[in-house]
N, C-alpha and C positions, 0 to 999 in steps of 0.2 A: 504493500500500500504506500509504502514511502518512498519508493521508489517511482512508483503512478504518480504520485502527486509531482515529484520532482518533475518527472518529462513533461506534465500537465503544465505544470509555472514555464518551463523553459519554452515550450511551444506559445502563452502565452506573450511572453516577452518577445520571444522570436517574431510573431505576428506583429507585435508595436514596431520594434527594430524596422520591419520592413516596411511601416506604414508611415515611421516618420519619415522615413527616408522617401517615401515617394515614389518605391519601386513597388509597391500592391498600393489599391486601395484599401479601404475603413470594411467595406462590402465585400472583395476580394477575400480577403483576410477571413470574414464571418461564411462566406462559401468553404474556404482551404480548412476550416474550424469545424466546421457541420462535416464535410466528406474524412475528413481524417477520425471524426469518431463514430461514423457511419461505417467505415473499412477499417478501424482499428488499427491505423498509420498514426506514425508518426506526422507534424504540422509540415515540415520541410518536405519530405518526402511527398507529402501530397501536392505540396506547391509545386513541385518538380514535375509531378506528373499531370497535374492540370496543363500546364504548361505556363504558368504564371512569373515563375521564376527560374533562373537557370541552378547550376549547382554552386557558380562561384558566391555568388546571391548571399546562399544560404552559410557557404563555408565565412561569408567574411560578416556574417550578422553573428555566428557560434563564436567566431575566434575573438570578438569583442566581449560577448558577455561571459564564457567562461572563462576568460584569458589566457588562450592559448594561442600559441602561434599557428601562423598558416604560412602551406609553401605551395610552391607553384612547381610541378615536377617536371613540368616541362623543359625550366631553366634550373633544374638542382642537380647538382654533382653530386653523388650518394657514393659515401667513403664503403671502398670495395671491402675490405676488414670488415665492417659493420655486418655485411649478409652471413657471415658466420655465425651468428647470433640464431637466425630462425633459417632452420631451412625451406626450401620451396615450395613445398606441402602445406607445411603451417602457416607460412605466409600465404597463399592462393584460399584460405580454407579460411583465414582469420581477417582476410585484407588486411594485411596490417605488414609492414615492410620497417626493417631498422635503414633510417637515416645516415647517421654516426653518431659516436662516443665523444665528450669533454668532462671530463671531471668528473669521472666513473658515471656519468648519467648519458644511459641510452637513449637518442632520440627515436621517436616510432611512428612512421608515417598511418594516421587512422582516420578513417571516416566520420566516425560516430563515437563523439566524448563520451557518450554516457551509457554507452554498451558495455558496463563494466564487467562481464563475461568476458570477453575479449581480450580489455585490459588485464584483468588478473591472471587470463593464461599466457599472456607473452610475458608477464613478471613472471611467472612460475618456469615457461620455458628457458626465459633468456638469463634468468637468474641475478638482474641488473635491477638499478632504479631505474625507471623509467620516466621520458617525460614525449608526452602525447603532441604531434603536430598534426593538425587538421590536413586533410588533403584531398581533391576530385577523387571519387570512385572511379570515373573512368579511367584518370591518371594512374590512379593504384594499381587498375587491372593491367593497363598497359606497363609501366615499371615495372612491375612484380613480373611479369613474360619475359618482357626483352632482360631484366639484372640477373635471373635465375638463369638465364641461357646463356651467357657471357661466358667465356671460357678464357680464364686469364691465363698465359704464359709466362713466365718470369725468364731471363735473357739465360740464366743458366741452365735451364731446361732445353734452349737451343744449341746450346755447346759453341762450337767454334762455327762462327760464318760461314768461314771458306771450306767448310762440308756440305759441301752440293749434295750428299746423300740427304743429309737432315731437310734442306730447304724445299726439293723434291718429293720426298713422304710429305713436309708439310701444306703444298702448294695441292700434292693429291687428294689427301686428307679435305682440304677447302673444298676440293668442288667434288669429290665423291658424297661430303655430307649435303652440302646444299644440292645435290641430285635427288638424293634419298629425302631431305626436306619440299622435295617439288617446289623450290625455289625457283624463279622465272629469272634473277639477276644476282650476281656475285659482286658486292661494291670494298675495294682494298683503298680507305679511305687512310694517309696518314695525316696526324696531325703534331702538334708540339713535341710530346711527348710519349705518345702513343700510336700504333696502328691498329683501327679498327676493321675488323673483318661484319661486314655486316650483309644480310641475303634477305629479297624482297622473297614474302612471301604471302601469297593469296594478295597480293597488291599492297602490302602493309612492308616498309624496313623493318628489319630486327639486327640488333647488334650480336653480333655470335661468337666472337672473338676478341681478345685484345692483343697485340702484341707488342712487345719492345718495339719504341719508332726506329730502331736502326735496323730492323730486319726487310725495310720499305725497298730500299734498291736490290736489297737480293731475290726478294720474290716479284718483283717486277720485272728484275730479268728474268728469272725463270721462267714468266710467261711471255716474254717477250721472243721468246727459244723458242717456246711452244706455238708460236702466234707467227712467227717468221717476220720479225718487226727487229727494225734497228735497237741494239741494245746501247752504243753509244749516243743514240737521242734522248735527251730526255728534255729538253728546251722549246719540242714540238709535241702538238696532238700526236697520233700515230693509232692506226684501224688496222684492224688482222681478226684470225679467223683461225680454229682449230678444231679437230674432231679426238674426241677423248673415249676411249672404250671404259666404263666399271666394271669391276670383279666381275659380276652377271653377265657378261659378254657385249650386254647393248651399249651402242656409240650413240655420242652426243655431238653433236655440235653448241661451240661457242662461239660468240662473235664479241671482238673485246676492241678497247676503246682508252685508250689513257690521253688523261688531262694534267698538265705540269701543274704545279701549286706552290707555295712557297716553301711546306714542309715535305716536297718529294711528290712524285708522280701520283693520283689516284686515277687507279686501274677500274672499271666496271666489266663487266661479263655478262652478258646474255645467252642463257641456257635455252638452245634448241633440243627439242627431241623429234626429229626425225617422221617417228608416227604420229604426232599430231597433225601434220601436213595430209594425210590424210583421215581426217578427222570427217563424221560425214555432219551434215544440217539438220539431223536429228538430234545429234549431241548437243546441240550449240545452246540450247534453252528459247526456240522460237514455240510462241505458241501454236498450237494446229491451224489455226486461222493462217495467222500471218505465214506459215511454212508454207500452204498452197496458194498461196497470193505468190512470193517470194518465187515458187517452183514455175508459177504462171509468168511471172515478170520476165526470169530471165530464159525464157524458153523460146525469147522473141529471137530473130536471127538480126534485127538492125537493133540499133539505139543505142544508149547511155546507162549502165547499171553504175546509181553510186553508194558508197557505202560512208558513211559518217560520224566524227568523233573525237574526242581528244584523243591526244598522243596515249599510247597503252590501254587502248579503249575494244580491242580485239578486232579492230577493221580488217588485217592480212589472216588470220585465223578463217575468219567470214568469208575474205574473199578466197583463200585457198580450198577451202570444204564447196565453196558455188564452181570453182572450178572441178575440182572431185567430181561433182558430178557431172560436169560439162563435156568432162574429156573423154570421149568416144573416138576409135580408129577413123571414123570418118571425117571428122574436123581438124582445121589445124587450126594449134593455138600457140599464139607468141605473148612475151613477157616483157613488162621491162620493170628493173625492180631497184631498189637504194636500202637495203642491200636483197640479195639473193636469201632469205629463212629455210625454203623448205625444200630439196630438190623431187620435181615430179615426175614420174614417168612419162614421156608421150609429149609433153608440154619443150617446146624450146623459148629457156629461160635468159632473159639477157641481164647484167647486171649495170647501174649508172657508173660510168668512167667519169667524172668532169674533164681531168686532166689527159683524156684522149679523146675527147670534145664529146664521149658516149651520155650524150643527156637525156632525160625524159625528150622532149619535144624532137631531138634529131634521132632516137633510138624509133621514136613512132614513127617519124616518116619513112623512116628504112624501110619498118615493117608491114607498111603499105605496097610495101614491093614484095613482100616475102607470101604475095599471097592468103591470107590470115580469112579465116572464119571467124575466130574470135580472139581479143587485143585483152590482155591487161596492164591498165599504169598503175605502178603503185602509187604515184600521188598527182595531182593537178595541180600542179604547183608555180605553173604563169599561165598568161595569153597565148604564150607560143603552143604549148601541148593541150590546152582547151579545143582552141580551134582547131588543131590538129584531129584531137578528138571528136569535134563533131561532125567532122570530112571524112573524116575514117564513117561515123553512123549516118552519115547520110549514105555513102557511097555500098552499101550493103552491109557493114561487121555491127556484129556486139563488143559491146565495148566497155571492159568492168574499171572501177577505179577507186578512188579514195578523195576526201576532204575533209578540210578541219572548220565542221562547223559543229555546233551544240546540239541543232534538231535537224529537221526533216525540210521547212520550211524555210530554216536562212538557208538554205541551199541559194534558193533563185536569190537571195539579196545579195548573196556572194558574187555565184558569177555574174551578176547584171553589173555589179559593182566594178570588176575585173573589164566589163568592155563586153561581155557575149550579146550580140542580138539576143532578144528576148523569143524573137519568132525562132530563131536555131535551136534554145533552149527546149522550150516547149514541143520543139519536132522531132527532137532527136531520146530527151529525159524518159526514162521506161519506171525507173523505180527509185526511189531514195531511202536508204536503211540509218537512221541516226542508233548508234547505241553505246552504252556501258560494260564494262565488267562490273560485280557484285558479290560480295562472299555468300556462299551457302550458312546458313544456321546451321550447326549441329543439330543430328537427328534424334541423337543418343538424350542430348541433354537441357535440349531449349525447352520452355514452358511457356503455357498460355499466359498472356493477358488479356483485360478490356483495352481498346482506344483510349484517350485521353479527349478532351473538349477542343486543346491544340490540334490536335493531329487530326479530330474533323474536319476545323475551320481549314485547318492549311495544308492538308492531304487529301484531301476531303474523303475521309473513311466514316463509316453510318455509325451513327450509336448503335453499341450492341456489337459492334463489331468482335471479334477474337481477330487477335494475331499472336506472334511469338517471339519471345526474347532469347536472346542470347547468357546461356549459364554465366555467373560471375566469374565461376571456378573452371569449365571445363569442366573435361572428362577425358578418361582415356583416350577414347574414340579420336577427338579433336585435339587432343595435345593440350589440354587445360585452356585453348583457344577461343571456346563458345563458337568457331566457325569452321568450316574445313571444307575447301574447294571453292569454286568460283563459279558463276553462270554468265550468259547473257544477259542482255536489259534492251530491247529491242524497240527501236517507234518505227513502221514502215509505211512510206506514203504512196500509192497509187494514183497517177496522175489523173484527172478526171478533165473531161471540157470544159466545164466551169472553173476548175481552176485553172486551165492554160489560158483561160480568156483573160483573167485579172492578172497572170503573169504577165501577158502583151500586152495588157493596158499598163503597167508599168504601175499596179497597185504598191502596198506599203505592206509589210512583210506581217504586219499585226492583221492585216483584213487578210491575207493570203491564209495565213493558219488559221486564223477562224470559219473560212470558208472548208479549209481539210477537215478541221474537227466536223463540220456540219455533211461535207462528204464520208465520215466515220475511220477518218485519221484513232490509232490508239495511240495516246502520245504516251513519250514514257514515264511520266506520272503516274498515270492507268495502270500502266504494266504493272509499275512496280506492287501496286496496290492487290494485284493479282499475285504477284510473289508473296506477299507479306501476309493474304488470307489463305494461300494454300499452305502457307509454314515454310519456303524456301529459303526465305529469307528476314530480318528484321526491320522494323524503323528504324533504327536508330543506324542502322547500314545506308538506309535508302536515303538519310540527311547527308550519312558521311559521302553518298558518292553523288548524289545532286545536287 
C-alpha cells in the first residue's frame, strides 16, 4: 500500500510537472489520469502511449523530482570495465546497464526509479552501491545489444604485427562472422584511439568489435590483397571487389570501398550472396494484388518499368528477381550497372567505367545496337540516359530502371523537373514501384497490443485495432533483437488516362497523387498498416523507416 501510494503522488506531481510546463494540458493530464487507472499503468507510460508525450518528456520531468541524473546514451561513452559488473542476460532481462565506477559507487543506466525490484537485484548482483541514472528504454535496449556484442581485443592478444598469420585469421574471422550474422555491410571504422569493427544488420549498425587503433593499416592491407587495390594508397578513395568461400563451401562476394580519414583508412564491405540474385517476387513481400499488377506491368514488351527509393531501399534486389523472371532463351537482355551485384545467367551484364568513358547514357546507346528485347539501367541519373531511355521504349524494348525518389508520384515531378517532355513521359511510363526495407517482428516473441489515439490520428489505424510489438528482451529465436529478417514495403502505381492527362497538363505533384489515390494507388502508408495488422511487423518500425 505504501508503495501505491508513492507511485500515486509521483504520477500526481509528474502530471503538474508536465502541465506547468506547457507540454500537456490541465485536460490532457485528467485523460492520461483516468486511462492509467483504467489499465493499471503507470501516469508516464500512458502519456507515452496516448501519444501525448514523448519519452525524453517524461525522463526529464522524473530526473527533476527524484533527483537523479539523466543521460542521453546516444552521446555517453560507457567505461568498458563497468559491463563486468552485470552480464548480458541480467542486463537485457533487468534493463538496467552499468555506466561506470567513481568512488566505489556504480553508476546504473534504468528506466524506472521506483521499480525497486530491479534496483535491489542489481545491488544484490553487482555487489556495489549503486546510484540510478535515468535513461530512454529505447536507448537501453539498443546499448544493452550493440555493449554486450562488442568484443574487445587488447594489443597483446595480437602478438607481433608483422605476423600476417594472426592479421589473416583475424580479417577471416571478421567476415566469416558477419556472414553467419547475415550482415548486409562490414564497416573497419578507425578512430583516435581505437578501431571499431562494426556490421549492418537487418539495416541497423552494430558495433562488434574493438580493436587496438594500430592494427588499422594492417588489416586494410590485408584486404586491400584480397581486393587487388593498391596497398601503397592510402591518400585516395580506392573500389575493389573479392569473392570469399566459408568453411560450408558457399562463396560470397564483397564489394569494398575505403575512404582516407584523419585516423587511417575506413574500409566498408558489402556482402553479396550470390543466390539472392536469384531470389524470385514471391519472396520479396508484394502483396497478391500488387504481384499480378507488377506481373501485368512488366509483361508489356515496350515502355519504362521504374522502380523507386532511397539508397538501400532494395530497388537492384527488385529489379534482379523482375529480371529472374524475364529471362527466357528467347529474349535478349542487356545491362548496364555501377556496380555489377549479382552475376546472371543468360543476361549480358555491363558494368559503368567512367574512366573509359563506359557511362550509363553511352553504355545504353551501344546497347541499342546490340539488339536488346529488354535494357536494364541501374540508375537514371541525367538527361542524357532518360532520353536515351525513352528512345530505347518508344522504339520497341522494355526498359527496367531505378530513381531516387520517396513515392510513386514525385516520379513525374522528377523527370519533368530534369527536362523530359511530359507527353514522352506519359507514352512510354508502364509502372512505378516506390519502396522500403522493414524489419520483421519476431515470431517467437512479439505481443499484442491496442493502437494508441496517436497512431489513429497519424497512421490512421481504427480503434480496436491489435497490432504487435516488438519483445524488450528478445529471445533466442531473434538474438535478444525483438526483430529478425527484413521485408519489403511496396507502393505500386499503375498509370491510368486520367492521370497521364494531369501529367501533360503539367498539374502539381499534390493533385497528381491525389488523383492515384482516387485511381486506388496503395500508398505505403497503407501497406504498412497491413504489415503491422497481420503481425509482420511493428509501429514503432514503420516510424523508424518512414
Amino acid at each position: 500500500m505504501r508503495l501505491k501510494n508513492t507511485i500515486l503522488d509521483q504520477d500526481k506531481r509528474l502530471g503538474d510537472y508536465l502541465v506547468n510546463r506547457n507540454i500537456i494540458s490541465s485536460e490532457q493530464a485528467k485523460t492520461i489520469a483516468d486511462k492509467a487507472v483504467e489499465t493499471n499503468s503507470k501516469f508516464g507510460e500512458t502519456a507515452i502511449n496516448l501519444g501525448m508525450v514523448d519519452d525524453i518528456d517524461i525522463l526529464n520531468a522524473l530526473s527533476e523530482q527524484q533527483d537523479l541524473p539523466f543521460v542521453d546514451l546516444k552521446t555517453f561513452n560507457i567505461e568498458r570495465t563497468a559491463l563486468e559488473y552485470l552480464d548480458k542476460e541480467a542486463a537485457r532481462r533487468l534493463l538496467a546497464i552499468p555506466l561506470f565506477e567513481a568512488d566505489d559507487v556504480l553508476a546504473i543506466g534504468i528506466h524506472d526509479p521506483l521499480d525497486l525490484k530491479t534496483i535491489d537485484e542489481v545491488i544484490l548482483k553487482t555487489g556495489r552501491t549503486i546510484q540510478a541514472v535515468l535513461c530512454s528504454k529505447d536507448q537501453l535496449k539498443n546499448i544493452i545489444q550493440s555493449s554486450y556484442s562488442i568484443e574487445i581485443v587488447d594489443e597483446e592478444d595480437l602478438k607481433d604485427e608483422d605476423n600476417a598469420s594472426v592479421i589473416i585469421d583475424l580479417v577471416e574471422k571478421i567476415i566469416e562472422e558477419a556472414v553467419e550474422s547475415d550482415a548486409s555491410d562490414i564497416h573497419i571504422q578507425p578512430s583516435e584511439f581505437e578501431l571499431d569493427i562494426r556490421y549492418r544488420i537487418d539495416g541497423i549498425i552494430q558495433s562488434i568489435m574493438v580493436l587496438p587503433q594500430s592494427r588499422t593499416r594492417s588489416i586494410n592491407s590485408r584486404l586491400k590483397v584480397m581486393s587487388n587495390l593498391d596497398i601503397a594508397e592510402t591518400r585516395k578513395p580506392q573500389d575493389g571487389r573479392f569473392k570469399y568461400q566459408m568453411p560450408s563451401g558457399k562463396v560470397f562476394d564483397f564489394r569494398v570501398s575505403t575512404y582516407p580519414t584523419d585516423h587511417g583508412e575506413k574500409t566498408v564491405m558489402r556482402i553479396l550472396d550470390p543466390s539472392k540474385g536469384q531470389i524470385s517476387l514471391n519472396k520479396l513481400g508484394f502483396s497478391k494484388s500488387a504481384l499480378d499488377k507488377w506481373h501485368e506491368a512488366i509483361g508489356n514488351s515496350t515502355g519504362i518499368i521504374l522502380v523507386t527509393g532511397p539508397t538501400g531501399s532494395g530497388k537492384s534486389t527488385t529489379l534482379y528477381a523482375t529480371l529472374g523472371l524475364l529471362n527466357t532463351p528467347d529474349v535478349n537482355i542487356l545491362t548496364i550497372e555501377d556496380p555489377v551485384e549479382y552475376n546472371m545467367r543468360g543476361i549480358a551484364q555491363g558494368q559503368v567505367n567512367e574512366k573509359a568513358g563506359m557511362t550509363f547514357s553511352a553504355a545504353l546507346s551501344s546497347m541499342l545496337r546490340q539488339d536488346p528485347d529488354i535494357i536494364m539501367v541501374g540508375e537514371m541519373r541525367d538527361v542524357a540516359t532518360i532520353e536515351l531511355a525513352v528512345r530505347a521504349a518508344l522504339t520497341g524494348h522494355l526498359v527496367l530502371s531505378t530513381l531516387h525518389t520517396n513515392d510513386t508520384t514525385s516520379s513525374y515531378a522528377r523527370l519533368l523537373d530534369m527536362g523530359i517532355d511530359p507527353f514522352l513521359i506519359t507514352s512510354t511510363l508502364r509502372a512505378i514501384i516506390a519502396q522500403r526495407l522493414i524489419r520483421r517482428i519476431c515470431s517467437v516473441c512479439k505481443t499484442p497490443r491496442s493502437v494508441n489515439d496517436y497512431e489513429q490520428e497519424k497512421l490512421g489505424f481504427n480503434s480496436g485495432d491489435t497490432v504487435f510489438q516488438a519483445s524488450e528482451k528478445g529471445c533466442q529465436n531473434c538474438g535478444g533483437k525483438g526483430y529478425r529478417g527484413r521485408t519489403g514495403l511496396y507502393e505500386l502505381l499503375i498509370p491510368t488516362l486520367k492521370l497521364n492527362e494531369m501529367v501533360n497538363n503539367r498539374l502539381s505533384d499534390h493533385e497528381i497523387r491525389n488523383q492515384a489515390k482516387l485511381d486506388g494507388l496503395l500508398t505505403i502508408k497503407a501497406e504498412s498498416r497491413r504489415l503491422a495488422l497481420e503481425g509482420i511487423t511493428s509501429i514503432e518500425e514503420i516510424t523508424r523507416v518512414l
